[in-house]
DRENDO-355212 format. One line per field, with one value per residue (C-alpha): residue in three letters; residue number from 1; z, x, y. Coordinates in nm, 3 decimals, padded with zeros to 5 digits, always signed. Layout:
BEGIN
type: (ALA	...)
seq: (NUM	...)
pz: (Z	...)
px: (X	...)
py: (Y	...)
***
This chain:
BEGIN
type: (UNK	UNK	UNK	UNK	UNK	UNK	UNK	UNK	UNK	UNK	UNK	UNK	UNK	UNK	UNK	UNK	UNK	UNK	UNK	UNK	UNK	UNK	UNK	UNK	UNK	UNK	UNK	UNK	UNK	UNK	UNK	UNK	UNK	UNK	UNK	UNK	UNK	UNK	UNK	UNK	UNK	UNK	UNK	UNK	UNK	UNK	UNK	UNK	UNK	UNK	UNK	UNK	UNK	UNK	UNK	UNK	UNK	UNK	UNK	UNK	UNK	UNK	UNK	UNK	UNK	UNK	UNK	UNK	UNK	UNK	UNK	UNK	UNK	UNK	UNK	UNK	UNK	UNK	UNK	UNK	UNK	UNK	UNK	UNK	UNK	UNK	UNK	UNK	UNK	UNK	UNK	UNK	UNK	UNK	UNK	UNK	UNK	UNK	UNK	UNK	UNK	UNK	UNK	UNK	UNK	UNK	UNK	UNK	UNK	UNK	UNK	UNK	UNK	UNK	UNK	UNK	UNK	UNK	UNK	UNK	UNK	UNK	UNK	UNK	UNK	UNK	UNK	UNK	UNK	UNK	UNK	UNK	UNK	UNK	UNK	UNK	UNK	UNK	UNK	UNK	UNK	UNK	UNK	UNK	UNK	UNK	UNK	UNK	UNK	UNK	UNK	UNK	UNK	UNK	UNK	UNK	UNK	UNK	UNK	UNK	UNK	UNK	UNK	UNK	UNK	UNK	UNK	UNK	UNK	UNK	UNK	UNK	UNK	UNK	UNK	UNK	UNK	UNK	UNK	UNK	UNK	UNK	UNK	UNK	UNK	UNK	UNK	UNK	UNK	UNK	UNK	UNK	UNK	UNK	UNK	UNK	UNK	UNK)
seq: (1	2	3	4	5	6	7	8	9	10	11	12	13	14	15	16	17	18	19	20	21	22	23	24	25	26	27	28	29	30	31	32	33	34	35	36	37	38	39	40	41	42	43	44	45	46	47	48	49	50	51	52	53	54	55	56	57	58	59	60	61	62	63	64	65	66	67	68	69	70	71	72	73	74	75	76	77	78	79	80	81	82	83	84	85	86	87	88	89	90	91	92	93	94	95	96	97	98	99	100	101	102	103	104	105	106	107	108	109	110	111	112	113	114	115	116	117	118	119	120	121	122	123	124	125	126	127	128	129	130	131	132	133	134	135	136	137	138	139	140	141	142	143	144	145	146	147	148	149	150	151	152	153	154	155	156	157	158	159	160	161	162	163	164	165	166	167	168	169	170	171	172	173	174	175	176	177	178	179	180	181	182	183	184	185	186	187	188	189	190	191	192	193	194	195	196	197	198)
pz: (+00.000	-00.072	+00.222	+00.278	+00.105	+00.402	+00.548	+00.805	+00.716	+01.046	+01.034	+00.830	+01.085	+01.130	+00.783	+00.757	+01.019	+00.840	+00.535	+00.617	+00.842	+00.525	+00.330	+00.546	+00.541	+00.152	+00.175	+00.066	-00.236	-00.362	-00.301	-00.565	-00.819	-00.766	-00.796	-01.141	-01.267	-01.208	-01.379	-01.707	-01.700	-01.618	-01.897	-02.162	-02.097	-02.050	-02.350	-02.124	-02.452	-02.422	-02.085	-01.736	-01.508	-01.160	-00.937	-00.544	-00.353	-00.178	+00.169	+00.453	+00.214	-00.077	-00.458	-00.600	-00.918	-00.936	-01.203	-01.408	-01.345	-01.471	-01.762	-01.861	-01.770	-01.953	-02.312	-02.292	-02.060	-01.761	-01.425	-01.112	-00.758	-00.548	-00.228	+00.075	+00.146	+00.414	+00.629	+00.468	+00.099	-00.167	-00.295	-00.500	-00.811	-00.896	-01.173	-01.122	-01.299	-01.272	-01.216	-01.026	-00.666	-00.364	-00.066	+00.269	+00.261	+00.520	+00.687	+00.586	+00.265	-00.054	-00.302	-00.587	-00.445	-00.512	-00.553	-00.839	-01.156	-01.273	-01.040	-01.155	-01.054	-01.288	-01.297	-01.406	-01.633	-01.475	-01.126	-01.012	-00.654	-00.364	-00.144	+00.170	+00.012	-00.228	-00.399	-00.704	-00.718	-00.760	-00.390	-00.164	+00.145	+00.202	+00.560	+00.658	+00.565	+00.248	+00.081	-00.267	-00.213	-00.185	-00.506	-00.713	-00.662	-00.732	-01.046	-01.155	-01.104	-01.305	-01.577	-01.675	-01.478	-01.505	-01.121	-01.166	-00.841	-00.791	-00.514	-00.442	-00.515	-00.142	-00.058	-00.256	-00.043	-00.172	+00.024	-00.073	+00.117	+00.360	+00.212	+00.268	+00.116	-00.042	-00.110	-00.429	-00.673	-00.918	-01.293	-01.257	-01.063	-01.172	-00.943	-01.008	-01.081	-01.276	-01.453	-01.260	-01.434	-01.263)
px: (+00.000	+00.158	+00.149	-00.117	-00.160	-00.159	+00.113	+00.331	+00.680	+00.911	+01.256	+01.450	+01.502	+01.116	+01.049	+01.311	+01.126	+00.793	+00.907	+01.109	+00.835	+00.621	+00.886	+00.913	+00.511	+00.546	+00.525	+00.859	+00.618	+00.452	+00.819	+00.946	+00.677	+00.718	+01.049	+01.021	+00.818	+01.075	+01.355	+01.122	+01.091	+01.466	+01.577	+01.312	+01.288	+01.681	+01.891	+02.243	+02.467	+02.801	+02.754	+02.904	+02.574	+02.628	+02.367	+02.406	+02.349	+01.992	+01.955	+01.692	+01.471	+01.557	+01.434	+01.654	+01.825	+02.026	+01.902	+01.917	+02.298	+02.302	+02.101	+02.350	+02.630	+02.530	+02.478	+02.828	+02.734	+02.973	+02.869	+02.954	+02.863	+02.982	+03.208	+03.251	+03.693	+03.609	+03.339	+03.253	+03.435	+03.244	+03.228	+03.395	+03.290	+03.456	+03.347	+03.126	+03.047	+02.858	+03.171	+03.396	+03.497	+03.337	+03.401	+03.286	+03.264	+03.161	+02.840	+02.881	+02.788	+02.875	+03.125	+03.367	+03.687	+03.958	+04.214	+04.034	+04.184	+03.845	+03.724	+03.903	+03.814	+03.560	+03.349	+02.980	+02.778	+02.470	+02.405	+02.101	+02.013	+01.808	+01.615	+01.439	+01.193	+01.158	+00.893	+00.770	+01.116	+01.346	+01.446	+01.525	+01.591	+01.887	+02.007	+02.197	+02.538	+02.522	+02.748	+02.501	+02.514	+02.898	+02.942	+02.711	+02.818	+03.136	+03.062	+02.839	+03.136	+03.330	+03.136	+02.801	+02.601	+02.268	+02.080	+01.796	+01.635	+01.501	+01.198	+00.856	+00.557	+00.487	+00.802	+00.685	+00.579	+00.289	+00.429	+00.820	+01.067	+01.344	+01.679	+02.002	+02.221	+02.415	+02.141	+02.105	+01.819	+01.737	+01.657	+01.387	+01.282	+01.134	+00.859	+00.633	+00.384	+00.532	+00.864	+00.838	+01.088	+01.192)
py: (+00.000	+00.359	+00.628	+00.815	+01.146	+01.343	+01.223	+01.443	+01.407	+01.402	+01.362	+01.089	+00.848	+00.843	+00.861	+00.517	+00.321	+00.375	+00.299	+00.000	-00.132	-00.117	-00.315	-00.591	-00.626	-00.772	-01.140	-01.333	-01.484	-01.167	-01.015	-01.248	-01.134	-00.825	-00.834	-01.034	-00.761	-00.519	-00.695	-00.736	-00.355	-00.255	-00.475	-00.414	-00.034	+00.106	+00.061	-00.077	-00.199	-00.023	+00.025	-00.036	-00.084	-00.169	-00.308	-00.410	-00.726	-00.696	-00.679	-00.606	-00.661	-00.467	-00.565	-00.851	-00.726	-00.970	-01.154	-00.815	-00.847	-01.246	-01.187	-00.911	-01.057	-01.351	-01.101	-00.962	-00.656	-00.508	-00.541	-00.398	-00.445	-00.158	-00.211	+00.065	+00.140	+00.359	+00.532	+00.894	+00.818	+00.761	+00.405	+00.229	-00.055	-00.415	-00.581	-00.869	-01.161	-01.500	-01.668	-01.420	-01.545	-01.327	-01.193	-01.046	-00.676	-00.401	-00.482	-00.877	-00.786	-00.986	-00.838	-00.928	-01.044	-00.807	-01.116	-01.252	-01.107	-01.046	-00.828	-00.513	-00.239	+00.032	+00.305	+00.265	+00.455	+00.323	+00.257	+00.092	+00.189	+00.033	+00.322	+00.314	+00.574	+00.803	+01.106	+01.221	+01.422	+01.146	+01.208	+00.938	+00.779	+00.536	+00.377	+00.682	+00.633	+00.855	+00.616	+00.676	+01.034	+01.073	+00.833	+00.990	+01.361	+01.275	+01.039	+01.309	+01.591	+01.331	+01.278	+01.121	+00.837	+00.745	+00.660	+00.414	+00.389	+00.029	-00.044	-00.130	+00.119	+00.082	+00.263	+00.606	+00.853	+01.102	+01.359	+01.554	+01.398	+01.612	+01.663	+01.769	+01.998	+01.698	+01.460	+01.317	+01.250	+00.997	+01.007	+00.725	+00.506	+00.143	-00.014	-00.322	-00.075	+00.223	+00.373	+00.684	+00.967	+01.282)
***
């Protein structure tokens, strides 16, 4: 279910617990669907050929995109997963494939192994991100480490990247979100409902 219209927004940490709370509401089976139905749209609607699109290993929760990173993978495309160095710096991406060899990274999370040959190190054009929440801005709502929002500014300053925000519809909020000064928004973002674009 999506938040009421009339929702008061408080401040982030609130705005986190609601939205998480809401997350973890969606069944593990309609989860899957849902999360089906996103992968169909992210790889029928984005053109990715040429590209180096990095996606991140779900957790709490978050959309599985995984298979959007096999299927990919599997037509010649570079992937990335995206692996934190240090607290406050942005991030940093090693190419992933089917085959390459992981590791533990910060948090316990999954990442490409940086002893495996393949796992060299790039920079994405594309980044497909998991939120907490986001509004019909494009902003959004991460965990709190601003890991997404240091990375982006600087890709951004660096070049061109594309931010595809990937969640359910019941983590859009109808009303505008806080941010910061250095919060970052998205281009799009792809439900199981909608392509929303900002």
């Amino acid at each position: 279910m999506e938040a009421q219209e009339k929702m008061p927004i408080e401040d982030k940490k609130e705005i986190r617990e609601k939205f998480l709370k809401l997350r973890h509401e969606i069944s593990p089976v309609v989860e899957q669907h849902y999360a089906a139905e996103i992968a169909s749209k992210v790889l029928n609607n984005f053109d990715f050929e040429g590209k180096v699109v990095a996606g991140y290993w779900p957790i709490r929760g978050e959309v599985d995109i995984r298979p959007v990173l096999m299927h990919l993978d599997n037509i010649g495309q570079t992937c990335a997963l995206p692996l934190v160095v240090e607290d406050n710096e942005p991030l940093i991406f090693r190419k992933w494939t089917n085959k390459v060899a992981m590791a533990k990274g910060k948090y316990d999370i999954p990442v490409p192994d940086k002893n495996d040959p393949v796992a060299e190190i790039v920079t994405p054009d594309v980044i497909l991100v998991p939120f907490v929440a986001y509004d019909r801005r494009g902003n959004r709502i991460g965990y709190g480490g601003g890991y997404y929002d240091r990375t982006v500014k600087a890709l951004r300053e660096a070049g061109t990247v594309e931010v595809i925000g990937v969640g359910f519809n019941a983590q859009k909020s109808s009303a505008i979100l806080p941010m910061d000064e250095h919060d970052i928004a998205m281009e799009c973002v792809v439900t199981e409902r909608m392509i929303d674009r900002f």
